[in-house]
C-alpha positions in Angstrom: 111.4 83.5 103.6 108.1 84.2 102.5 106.5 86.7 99.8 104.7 89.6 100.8 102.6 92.1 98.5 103.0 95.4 99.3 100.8 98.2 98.5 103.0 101.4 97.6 101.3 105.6 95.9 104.0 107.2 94.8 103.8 110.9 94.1 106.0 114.1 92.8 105.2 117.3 92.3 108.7 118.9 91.4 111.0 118.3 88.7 111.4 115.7 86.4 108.3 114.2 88.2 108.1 111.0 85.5 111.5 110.4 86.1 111.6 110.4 89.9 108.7 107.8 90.0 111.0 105.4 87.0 113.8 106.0 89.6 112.1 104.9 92.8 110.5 101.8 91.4 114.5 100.8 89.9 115.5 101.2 93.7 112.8 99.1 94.9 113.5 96.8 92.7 117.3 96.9 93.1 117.3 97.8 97.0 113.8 96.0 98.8 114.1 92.6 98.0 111.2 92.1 95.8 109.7 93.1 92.5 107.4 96.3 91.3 104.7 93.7 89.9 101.9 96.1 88.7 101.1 99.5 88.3 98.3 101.8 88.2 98.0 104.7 85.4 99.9 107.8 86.7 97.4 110.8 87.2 98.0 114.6 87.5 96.4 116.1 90.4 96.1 119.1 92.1 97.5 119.8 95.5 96.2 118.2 98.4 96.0 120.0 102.0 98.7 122.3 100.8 99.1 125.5 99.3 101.5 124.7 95.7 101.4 126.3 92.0 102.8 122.1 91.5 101.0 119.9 90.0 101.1 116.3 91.5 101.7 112.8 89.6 100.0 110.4 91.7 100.2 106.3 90.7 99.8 103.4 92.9 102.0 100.0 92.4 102.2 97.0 93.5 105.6 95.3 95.9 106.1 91.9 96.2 108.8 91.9 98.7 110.8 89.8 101.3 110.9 92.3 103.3 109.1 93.3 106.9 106.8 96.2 106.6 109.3 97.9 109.1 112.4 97.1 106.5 110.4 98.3 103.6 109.8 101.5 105.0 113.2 102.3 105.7 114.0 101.1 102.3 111.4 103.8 101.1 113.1 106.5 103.3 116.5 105.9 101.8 114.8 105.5 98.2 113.3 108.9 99.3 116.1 110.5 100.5 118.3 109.6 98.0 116.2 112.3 95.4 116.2 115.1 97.4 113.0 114.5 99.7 112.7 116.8 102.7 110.7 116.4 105.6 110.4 119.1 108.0 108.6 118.6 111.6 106.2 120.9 111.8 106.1 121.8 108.4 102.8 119.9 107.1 102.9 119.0 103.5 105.6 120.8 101.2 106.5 120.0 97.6 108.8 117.0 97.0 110.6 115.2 94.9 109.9 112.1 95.4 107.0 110.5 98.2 106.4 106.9 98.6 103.9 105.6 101.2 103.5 102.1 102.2 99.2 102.2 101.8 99.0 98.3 102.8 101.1 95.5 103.3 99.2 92.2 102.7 96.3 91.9 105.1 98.2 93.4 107.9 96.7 95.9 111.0 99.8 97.7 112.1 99.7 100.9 114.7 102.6 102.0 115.6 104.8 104.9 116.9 107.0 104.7 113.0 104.3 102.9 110.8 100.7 102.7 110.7 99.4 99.9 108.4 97.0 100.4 106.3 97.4 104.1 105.2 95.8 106.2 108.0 94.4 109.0 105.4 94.5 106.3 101.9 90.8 105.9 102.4 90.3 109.8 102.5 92.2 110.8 99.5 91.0 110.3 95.7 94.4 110.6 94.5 95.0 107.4 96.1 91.9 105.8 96.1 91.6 106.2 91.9 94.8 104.2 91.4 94.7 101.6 94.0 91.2 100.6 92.7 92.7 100.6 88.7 95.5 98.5 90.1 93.9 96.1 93.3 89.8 97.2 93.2 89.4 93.9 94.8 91.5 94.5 97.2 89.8 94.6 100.6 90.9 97.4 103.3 91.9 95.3 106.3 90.4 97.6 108.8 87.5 99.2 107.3 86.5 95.6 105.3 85.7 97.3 102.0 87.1 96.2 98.6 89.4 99.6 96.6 86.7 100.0 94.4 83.6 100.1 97.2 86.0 103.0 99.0 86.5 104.7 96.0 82.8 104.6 94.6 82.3 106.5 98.0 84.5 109.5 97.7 82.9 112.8 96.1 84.1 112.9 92.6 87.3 115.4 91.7 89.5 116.1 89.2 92.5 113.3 88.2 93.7 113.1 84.6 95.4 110.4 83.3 99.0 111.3 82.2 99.9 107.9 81.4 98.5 104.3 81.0 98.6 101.4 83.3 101.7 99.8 83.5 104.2 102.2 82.8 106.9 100.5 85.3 107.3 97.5 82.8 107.4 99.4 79.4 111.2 99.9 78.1 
């Protein structure tokens, strides 16, 4: 079976916020078939398209996995689930636990009714656009052909701080 990298932004912005992004990279490691391989810093952000007094943590990392893009994101949803993530229809965005998108999966154009490949709003959003071009900047957007750091160099500037360094998923 072959290797596939997979692009992944976690985020949290309740609880133990750190903890929930150690404990969803363990169960992709331990549950997707495949290896966290890289990650960006983690940043604290504000509140995007919701109304929340929480601070997000926002980090990108990178999947190498033997998995489908259709298995891998109902690996995510159990990861998810499996901390307390809710999802309400209806709803919009509400504070969580735990979020993991799948923002790209190699080169891959998928549209479908359960998963749209590459992120449909990645390109819009700073908090994901500042970590994926730290951790991939020459990665190329399969749809809009732009490298991370072209897309990011084109969003209006806002306010991310860095809450901790590059690579956090490795350190012990």
């Amino acid at each position: 079976m072959d290797c596939h990298t997979a692009y992944l932004g976690l985020g949290s912005n309740l609880g133990d916020r750190f903890g929930y992004f150690c404990c969803a990279v363990a169960g992709l490691n331990s549950k997707a078939q495949g290896e966290v391989s890289g990650s960006s810093s983690v940043y604290e952000t504000q509140p995007v398209d919701m109304d929340s007094p929480n601070r997000f943590l926002n980090a990108a990392v990178r999947f190498d996995t033997r998995l489908s893009p259709e298995e891998l994101l109902a690996c995510i949803h159990d990861i998810e689930n499996e901390f307390g993530r809710e999802r309400v229809p209806g709803a919009g965005y509400l504070d969580r636990t735990i979020d993991i998108d799948l923002l790209a999966y190699d080169d891959l154009v998928i549209r479908g009714t359960q998963l749209t490949v590459p992120h449909p709003k990645m390109h819009e959003r700073l908090f994901v656009m500042v970590p994926m071009s730290e951790l991939a900047g020459g990665f190329v957007h399969p749809v809009l052909r732009k490298t991370m750091i072209e897309i990011r160099s084109s969003l209006p500037a806002g306010e991310l701080k860095i809450w901790k360094e590059a690579n956090w998923h490795a350190q012990k």
